[in-house]
C-alpha positions as CSV (number, residue, x, y, z in Angstrom):
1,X,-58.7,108.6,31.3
2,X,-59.3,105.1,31.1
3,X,-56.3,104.3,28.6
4,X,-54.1,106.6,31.1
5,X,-55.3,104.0,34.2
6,X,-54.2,100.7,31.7
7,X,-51.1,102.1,30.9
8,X,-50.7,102.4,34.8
9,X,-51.7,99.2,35.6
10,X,-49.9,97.5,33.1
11,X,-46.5,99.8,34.6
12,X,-47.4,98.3,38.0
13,X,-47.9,94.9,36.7
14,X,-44.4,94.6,35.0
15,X,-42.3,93.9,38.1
16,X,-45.6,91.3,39.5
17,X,-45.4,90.0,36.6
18,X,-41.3,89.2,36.5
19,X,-41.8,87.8,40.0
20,X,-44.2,85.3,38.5
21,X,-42.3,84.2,36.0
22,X,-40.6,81.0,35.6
23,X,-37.3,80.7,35.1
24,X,-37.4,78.0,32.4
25,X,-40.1,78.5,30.5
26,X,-40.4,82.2,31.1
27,X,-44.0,82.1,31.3
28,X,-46.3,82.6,34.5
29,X,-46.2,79.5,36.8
30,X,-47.9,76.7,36.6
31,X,-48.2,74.7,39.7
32,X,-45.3,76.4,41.0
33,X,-42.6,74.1,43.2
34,X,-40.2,75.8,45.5
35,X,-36.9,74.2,46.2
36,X,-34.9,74.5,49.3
37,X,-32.6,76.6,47.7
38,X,-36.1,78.9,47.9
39,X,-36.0,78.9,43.8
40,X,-39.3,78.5,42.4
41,X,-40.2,76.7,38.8
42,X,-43.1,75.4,37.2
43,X,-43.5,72.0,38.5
44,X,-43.7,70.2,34.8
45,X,-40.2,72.6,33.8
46,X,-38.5,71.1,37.1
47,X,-39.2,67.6,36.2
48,X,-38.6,67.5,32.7
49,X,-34.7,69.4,34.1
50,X,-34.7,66.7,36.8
51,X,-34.6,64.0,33.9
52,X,-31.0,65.2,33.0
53,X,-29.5,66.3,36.0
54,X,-30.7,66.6,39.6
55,X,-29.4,70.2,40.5
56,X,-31.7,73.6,40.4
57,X,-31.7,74.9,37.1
58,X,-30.8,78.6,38.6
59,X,-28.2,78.0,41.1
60,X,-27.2,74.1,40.0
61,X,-27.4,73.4,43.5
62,X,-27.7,69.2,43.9
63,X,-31.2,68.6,45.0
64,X,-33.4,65.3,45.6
65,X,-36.8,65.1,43.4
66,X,-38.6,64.5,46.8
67,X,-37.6,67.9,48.1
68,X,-39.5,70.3,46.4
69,X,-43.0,71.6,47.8
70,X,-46.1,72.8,46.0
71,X,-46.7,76.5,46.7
72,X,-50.0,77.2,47.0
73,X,-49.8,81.3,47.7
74,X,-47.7,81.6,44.7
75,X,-50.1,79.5,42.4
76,X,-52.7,81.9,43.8
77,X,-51.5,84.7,42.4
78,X,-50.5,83.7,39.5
79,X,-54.1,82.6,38.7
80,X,-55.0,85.9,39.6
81,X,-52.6,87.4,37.8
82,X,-53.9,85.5,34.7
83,X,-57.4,86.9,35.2
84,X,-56.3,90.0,35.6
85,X,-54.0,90.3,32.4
86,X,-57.1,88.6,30.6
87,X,-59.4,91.3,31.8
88,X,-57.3,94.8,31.0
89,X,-56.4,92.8,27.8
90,X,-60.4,92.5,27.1
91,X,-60.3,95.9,27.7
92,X,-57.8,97.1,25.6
93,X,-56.3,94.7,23.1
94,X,-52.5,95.5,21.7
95,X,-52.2,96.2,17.8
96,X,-50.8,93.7,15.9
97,X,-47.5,95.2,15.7
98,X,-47.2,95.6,19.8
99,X,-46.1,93.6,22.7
100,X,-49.1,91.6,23.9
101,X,-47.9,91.2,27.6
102,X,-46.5,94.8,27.6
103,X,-48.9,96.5,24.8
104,X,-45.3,97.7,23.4
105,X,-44.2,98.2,19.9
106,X,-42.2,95.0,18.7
107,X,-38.9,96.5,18.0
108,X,-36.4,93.3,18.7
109,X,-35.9,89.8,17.6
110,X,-34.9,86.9,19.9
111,X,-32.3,84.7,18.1
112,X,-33.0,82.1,20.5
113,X,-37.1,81.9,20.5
114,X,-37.4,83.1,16.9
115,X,-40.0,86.2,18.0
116,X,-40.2,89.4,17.8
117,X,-40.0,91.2,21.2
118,X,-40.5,94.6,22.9
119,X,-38.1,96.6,25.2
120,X,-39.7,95.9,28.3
121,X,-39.2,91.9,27.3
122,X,-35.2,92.1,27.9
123,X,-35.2,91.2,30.8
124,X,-37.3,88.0,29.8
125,X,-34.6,87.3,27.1
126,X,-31.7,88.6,29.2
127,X,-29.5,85.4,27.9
128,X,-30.5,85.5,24.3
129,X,-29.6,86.9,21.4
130,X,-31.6,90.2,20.4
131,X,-31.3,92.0,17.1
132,X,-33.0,94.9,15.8
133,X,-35.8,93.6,13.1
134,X,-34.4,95.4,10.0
135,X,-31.1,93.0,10.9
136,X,-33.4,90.1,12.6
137,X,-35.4,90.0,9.0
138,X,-33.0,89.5,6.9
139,X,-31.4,86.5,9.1
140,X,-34.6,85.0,8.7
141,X,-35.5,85.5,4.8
142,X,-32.3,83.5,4.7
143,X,-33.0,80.7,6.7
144,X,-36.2,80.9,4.8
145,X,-34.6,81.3,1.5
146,X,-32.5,78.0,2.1
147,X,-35.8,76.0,2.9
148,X,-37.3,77.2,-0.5
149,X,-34.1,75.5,-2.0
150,X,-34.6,72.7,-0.5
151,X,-38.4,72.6,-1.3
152,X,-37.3,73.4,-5.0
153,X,-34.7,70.6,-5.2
154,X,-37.2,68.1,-3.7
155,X,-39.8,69.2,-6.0
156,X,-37.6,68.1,-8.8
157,X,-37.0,65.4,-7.6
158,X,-40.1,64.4,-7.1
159,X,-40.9,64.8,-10.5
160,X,-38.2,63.0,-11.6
161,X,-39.3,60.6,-9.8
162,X,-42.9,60.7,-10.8
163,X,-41.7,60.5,-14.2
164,X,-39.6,57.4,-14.1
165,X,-42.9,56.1,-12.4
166,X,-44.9,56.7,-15.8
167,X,-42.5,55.0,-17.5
168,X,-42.8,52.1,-15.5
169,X,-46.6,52.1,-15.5
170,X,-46.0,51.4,-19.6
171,X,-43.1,49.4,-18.9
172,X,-45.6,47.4,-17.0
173,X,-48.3,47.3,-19.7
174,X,-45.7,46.3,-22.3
175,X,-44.5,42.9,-20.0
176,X,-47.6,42.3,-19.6
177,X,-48.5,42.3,-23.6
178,X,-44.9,40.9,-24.5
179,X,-46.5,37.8,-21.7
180,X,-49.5,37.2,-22.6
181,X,-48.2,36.8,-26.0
182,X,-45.8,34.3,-24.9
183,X,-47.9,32.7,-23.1
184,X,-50.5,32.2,-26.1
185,X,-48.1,31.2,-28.6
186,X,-46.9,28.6,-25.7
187,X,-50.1,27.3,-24.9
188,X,-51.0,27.2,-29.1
189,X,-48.0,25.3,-29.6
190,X,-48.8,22.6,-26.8
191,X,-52.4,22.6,-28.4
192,X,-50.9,21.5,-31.6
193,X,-49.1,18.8,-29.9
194,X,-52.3,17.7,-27.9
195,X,-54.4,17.5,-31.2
196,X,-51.4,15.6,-33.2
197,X,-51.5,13.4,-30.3
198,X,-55.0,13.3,-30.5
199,X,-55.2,12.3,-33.9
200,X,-52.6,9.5,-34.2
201,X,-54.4,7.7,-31.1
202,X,-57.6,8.2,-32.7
203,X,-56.0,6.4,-36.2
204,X,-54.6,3.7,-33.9
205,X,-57.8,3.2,-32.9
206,X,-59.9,3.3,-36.0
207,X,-57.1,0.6,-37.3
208,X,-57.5,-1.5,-34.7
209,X,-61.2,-1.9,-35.1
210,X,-61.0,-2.2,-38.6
211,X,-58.7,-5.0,-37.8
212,X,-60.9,-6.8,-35.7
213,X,-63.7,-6.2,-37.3
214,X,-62.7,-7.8,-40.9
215,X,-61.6,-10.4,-38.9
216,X,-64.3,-11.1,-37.1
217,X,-66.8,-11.0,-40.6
218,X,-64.4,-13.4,-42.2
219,X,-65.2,-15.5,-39.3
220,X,-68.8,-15.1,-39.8
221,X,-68.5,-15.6,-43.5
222,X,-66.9,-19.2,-42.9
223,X,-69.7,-20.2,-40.5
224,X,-72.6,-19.0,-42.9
225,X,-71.1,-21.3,-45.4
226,X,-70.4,-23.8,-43.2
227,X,-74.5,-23.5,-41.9
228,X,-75.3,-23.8,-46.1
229,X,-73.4,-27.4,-46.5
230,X,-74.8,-28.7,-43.4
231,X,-78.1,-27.7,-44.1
232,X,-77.8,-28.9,-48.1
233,X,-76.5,-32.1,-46.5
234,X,-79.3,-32.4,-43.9
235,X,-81.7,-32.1,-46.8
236,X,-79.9,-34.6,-48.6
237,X,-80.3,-37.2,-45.9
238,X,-84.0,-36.3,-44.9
239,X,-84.7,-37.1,-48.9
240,X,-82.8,-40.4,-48.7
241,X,-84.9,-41.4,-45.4
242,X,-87.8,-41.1,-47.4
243,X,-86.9,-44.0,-49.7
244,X,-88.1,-47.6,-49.0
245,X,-86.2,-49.8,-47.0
246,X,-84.7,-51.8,-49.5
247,X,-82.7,-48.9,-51.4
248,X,-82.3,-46.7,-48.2
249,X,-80.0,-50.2,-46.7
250,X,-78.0,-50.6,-49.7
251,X,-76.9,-46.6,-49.9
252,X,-76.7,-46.9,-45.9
253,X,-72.8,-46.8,-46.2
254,X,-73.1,-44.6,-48.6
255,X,-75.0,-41.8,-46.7
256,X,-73.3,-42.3,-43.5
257,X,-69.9,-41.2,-45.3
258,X,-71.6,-38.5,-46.7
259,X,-72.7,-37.3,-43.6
260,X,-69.4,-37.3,-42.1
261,X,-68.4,-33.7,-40.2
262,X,-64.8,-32.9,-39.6
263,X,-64.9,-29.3,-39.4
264,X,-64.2,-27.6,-36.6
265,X,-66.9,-25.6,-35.1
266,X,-66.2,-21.7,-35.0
267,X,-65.7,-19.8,-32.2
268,X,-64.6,-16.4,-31.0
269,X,-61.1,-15.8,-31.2
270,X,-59.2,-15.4,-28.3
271,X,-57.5,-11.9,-28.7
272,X,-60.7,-10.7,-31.3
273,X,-61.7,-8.0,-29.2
274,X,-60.6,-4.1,-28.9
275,X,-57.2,-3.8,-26.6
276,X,-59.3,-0.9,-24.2
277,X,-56.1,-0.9,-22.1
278,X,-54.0,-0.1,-24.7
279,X,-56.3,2.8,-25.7
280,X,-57.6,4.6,-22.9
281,X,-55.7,2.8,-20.3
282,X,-53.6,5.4,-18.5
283,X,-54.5,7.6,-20.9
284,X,-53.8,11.2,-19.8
285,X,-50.0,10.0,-18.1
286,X,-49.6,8.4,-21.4
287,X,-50.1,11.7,-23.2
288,X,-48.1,13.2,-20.5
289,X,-44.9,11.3,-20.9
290,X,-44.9,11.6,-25.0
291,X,-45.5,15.8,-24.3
292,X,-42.0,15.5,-23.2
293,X,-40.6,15.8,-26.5
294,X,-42.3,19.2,-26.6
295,X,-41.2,20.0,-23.6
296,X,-38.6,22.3,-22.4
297,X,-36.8,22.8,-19.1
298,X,-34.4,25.4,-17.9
299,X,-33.3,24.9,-14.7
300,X,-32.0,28.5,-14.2
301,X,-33.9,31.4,-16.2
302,X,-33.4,35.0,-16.5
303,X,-35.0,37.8,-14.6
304,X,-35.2,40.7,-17.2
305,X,-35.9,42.9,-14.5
306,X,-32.0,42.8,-13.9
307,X,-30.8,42.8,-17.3
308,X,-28.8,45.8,-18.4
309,X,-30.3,48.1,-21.1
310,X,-27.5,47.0,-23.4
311,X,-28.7,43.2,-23.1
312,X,-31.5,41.5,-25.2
313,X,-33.3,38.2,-24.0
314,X,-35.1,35.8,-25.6
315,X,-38.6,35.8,-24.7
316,X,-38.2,32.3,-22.8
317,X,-35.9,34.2,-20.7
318,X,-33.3,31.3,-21.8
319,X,-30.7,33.1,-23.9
320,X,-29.4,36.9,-23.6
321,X,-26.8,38.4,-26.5
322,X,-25.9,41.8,-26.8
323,X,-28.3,44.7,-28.0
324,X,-27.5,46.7,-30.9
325,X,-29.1,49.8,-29.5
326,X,-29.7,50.7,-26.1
327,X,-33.3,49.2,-25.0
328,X,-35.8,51.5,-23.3
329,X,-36.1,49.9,-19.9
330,X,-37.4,51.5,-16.3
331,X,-34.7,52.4,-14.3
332,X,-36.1,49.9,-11.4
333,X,-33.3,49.0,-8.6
334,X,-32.7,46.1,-9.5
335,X,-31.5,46.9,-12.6
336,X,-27.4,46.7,-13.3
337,X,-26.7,49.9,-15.3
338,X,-24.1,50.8,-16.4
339,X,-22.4,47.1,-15.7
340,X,-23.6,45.0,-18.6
341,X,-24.9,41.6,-16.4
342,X,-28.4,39.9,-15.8
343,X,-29.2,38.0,-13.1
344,X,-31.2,34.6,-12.6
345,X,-35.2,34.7,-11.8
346,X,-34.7,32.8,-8.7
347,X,-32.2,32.9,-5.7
348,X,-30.9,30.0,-3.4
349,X,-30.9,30.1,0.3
350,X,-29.8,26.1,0.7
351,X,-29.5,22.9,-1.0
352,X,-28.1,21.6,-4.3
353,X,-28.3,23.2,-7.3
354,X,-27.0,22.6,-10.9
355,X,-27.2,24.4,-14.1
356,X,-25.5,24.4,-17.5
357,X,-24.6,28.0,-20.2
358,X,-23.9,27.7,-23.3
359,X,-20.9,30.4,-23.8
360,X,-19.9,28.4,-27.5
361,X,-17.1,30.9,-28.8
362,X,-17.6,34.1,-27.5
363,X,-14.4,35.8,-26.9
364,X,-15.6,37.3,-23.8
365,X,-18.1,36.3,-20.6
366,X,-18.3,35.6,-17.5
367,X,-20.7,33.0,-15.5
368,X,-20.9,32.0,-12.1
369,X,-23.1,33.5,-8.6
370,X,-23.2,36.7,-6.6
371,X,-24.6,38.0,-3.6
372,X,-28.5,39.7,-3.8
373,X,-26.9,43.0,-2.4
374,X,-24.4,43.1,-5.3
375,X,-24.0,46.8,-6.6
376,X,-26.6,47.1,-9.3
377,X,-26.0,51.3,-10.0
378,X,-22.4,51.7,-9.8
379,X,-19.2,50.1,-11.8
380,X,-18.1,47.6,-9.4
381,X,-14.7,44.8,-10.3
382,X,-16.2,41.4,-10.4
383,X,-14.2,39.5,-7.5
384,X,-15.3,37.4,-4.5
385,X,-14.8,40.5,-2.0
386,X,-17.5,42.1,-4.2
387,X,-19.8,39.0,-3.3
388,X,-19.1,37.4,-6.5
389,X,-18.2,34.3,-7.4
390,X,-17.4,33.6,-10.7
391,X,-15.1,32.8,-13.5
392,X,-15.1,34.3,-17.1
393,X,-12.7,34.7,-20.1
394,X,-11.2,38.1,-21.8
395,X,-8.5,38.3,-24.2
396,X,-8.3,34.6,-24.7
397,X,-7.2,34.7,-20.6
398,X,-9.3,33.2,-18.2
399,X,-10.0,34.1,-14.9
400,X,-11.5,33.3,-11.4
401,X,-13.0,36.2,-10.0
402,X,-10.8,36.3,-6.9
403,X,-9.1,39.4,-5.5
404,X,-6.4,39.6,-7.6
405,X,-7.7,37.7,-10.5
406,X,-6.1,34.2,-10.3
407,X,-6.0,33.3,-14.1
408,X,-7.2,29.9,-14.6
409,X,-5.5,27.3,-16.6
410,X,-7.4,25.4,-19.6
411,X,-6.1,23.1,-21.6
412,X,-9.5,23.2,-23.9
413,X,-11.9,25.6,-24.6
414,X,-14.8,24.9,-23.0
415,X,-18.1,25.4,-25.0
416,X,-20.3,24.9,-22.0
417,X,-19.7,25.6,-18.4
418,X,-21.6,23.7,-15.3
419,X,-22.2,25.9,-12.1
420,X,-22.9,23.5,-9.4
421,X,-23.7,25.6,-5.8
422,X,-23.5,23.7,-2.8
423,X,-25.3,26.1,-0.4
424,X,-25.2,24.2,2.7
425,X,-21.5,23.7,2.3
426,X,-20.5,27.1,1.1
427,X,-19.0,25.6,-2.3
428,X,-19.4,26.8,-6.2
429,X,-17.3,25.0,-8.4
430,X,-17.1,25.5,-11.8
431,X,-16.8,22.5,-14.7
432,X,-16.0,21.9,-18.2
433,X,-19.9,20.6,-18.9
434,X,-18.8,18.8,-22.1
435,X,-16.0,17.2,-21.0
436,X,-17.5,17.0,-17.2
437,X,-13.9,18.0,-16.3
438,X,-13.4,20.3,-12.7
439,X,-12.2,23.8,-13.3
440,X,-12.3,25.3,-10.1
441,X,-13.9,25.6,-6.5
442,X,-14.6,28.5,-4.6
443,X,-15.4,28.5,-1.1
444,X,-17.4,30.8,1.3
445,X,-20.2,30.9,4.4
446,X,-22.9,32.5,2.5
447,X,-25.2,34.4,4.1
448,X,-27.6,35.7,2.4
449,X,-29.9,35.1,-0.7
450,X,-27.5,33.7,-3.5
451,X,-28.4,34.5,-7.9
452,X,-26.9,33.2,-10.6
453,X,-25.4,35.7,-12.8
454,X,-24.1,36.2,-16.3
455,X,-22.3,38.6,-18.5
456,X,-22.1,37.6,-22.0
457,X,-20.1,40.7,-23.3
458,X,-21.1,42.7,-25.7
459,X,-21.3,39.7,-28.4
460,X,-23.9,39.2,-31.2
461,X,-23.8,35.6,-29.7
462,X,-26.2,34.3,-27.4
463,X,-24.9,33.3,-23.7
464,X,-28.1,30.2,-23.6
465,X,-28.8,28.3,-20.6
466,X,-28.7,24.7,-21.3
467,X,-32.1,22.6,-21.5
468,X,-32.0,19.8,-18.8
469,X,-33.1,16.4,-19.6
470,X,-36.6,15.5,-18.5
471,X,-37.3,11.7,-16.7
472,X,-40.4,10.5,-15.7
473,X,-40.7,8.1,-12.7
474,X,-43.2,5.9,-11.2
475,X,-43.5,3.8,-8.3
């Protein structure tokens, strides 16, 4: 009996509940507005429709935001509604395979809302899509089905990602090994040179007292002897005072020639002590300006980072040849691969710079500077509309890297070429560094970070950045 008087209600509650209803959300209102046009919509629905167009959303009638009114009746009875619905529902709640508004079985699926639906919700859905759920399943294993794809490709990815990680994390430790041996062997080599240094000033020294000192005894030596024959002298006279008078007048003469002096009295020398100035004067700049001779200074360096796997530096980063075997390396971004180039350590944003490479007779290479966003993954042709500026020589032909590939004229092989980049006036020029003879200019308003950047070919000989020469100045 009371199922029978639920089933009634809920009949008699159907059409209450479709005058309740909003119209754009299709659920029961919530602070209901009423238009002049006498439509009725949840007030949040009719704002968020006002923010596109100002017209009803049922009968697209043209309508001012300040002309709806609250409804207070309507909200009433929805509230009631609510309670009531909550209560039968208490009372009686639908199986998991019904309708929970109309306790119905579930035998549709909205398209639109993606959920299943009863009968008596057509007229909710009355411009969607509805299939029946043995065709509404399979529409949605397939949307399904292409998400699991998706998962599946991204999961690989992932991995393959995760993997070239691991190899980085060792790439990592083996820089930082490969470093700190550099960096040792550096700093042992400098030590070397600091306790050569060491030594020979400590032998300067230990010659220059020796120096004084012998010559400072030999002084001494001659006074003590000097001290002996005045004092056998003295003696002499003090006996020959002791005479009577007689004798001691006629050897007067005598004695007073005896006692004659005409030595000159020592004294210290005036250069007999230790030069300090010259030892210890100045001493650590002094050290400083003879390191220089063990000192080396590249102006440019390589970034290894960037170097194709194909390409093998030295470990000063100064020189890069050819690889005879392809080199394990991370497959970072800033890598070139496949393109066999390396870039420089540091990039230029202004100023003046200068360096000098070593290219001796390789038969192929190519020098010069390029752009920061320059293609690092992808083949590219080297030419200034690929934001690089460069020359380089191939099949005994050179060439400047313009967009057709002007060839370049030389009358003699140059062993060394001289990059000078003038930032602030958008100039790289390229020289003949051992004759100091121009090659070529190239001109552009660069706008972003500027690298040096080399392609020795592949060519058992080095490609090695010229050492600059080191001056030390004072004022």
């Amino acid at each position: 009996m009371a199922d029978s008087m639920d089933e009634d209600m809920s009949e008699e509650a159907q059409p209450l509940q479709q005058d309740l209803t909003c119209p754009v959300c299709q659920g029961i209102f919530r602070d209901p507005v009423l238009l002049p046009c006498t439509h009725s919509f949840c007030k949040e629905c009719l704002q968020k429709s006002f923010e596109f167009n100002k017209k009803c959303p049922v009968c697209r009638k043209v309508f001012d935001e300040s002309q709806y009114i609250p409804v207070r009746a309507l909200n009433s009875a929805c509230e009631t509604f609510l309670k009531e619905s909550s209560s039968r529902s208490g009372r009686k709640r639908p199986s998991e395979g019904a309708c929970p508004l109309h306790l119905k079985p579930l035998e549709l699926y909205c398209e639109k809302d993606e959920e299943p639906v009863c009968v008596d919700c057509v007229t909710l859905h009355n411009t969607h899509r509805l299939w029946p759920l043995k065709e509404g399943a399979p529409m949605c294993k397939k949307e399904l089905g292409f998400k699991v794809q998706i998962f599946e490709k991204k999961i690989e990815s992932y991995k393959k990602t995760t993997r070239k990680m691991s190899n980085a994390k060792e790439y990592i430790k083996y820089q930082a090994e490969l470093a700190e041996k550099q960096i040792k062997a550096e700093f042992e080599r400098l030590r070397i040179a600091l306790v050569t240094e060491e030594a020979l000033r400590l032998k300067a020294l230990a010659c220059d007292e020796e120096e004084k000192m012998a010559k400072m005894e030999e002084l001494i030596q001659s006074a003590n002897k000097d001290i002996e024959e005045m004092k056998k002298l003295s003696d002499e006279l003090k006996k020959e005072m002791g005479n009577e008078d007689l004798p001691l007048l006629q050897n007067f003469q005598k004695l007073k020639r005896q006692a004659q002096w005409v030595r000159m009295e020592p004294r210290l020398p005036h250069d007999g002590l230790l030069n300090m100035g010259k030892h210890v004067g100045a001493l650590s700049f002094k050290i400083w300006k003879n390191m220089q001779t063990h000192v080396k200074y590249n102006q440019v360096v390589l970034d290894p980072n960037t170097a194709s796997p194909w390409l093998s530096l030295s470990p000063d980063l100064s020189s890069v040849k050819e690889s005879t075997e392809r080199l394990t390396a991370p497959d970072n971004p800033e890598r070139f691969d496949p393109c066999v180039f390396v870039l420089g350590a540091q990039g230029f944003t202004s100023g003046k710079h200068k360096w000098d490479v070593v290219v001796g007779d390789n038969p192929k290479w190519i020098v010069g500077v390029c752009k920061e966003t320059v293609p690092r993954k992808k083949k590219f042709t080297v030419s200034t509309n690929r934001g690089v500026w460069s020359i380089g020589l191939s099949k005994g032909v050179y060439t400047v890297s313009t967009p057709e590939r002007t060839e370049l004229q030389v009358q003699q092989r140059p062993e060394r070429i001289r990059i000078k980049l003038n930032m602030d006036k958008g100039e790289v020029s390229f020289w003949d560094g051992g004759r100091a003879k121009h090659l070529v200019t190239l001109t552009h308003n660069f706008d972003e970070i500027i690298f040096p950047i080399f392609g020795p070919g592949l060519h058992t000989s080095p490609m090695t950045m010229a050492s600059a020469k080191i001056a030390v100045h004072t004022s």
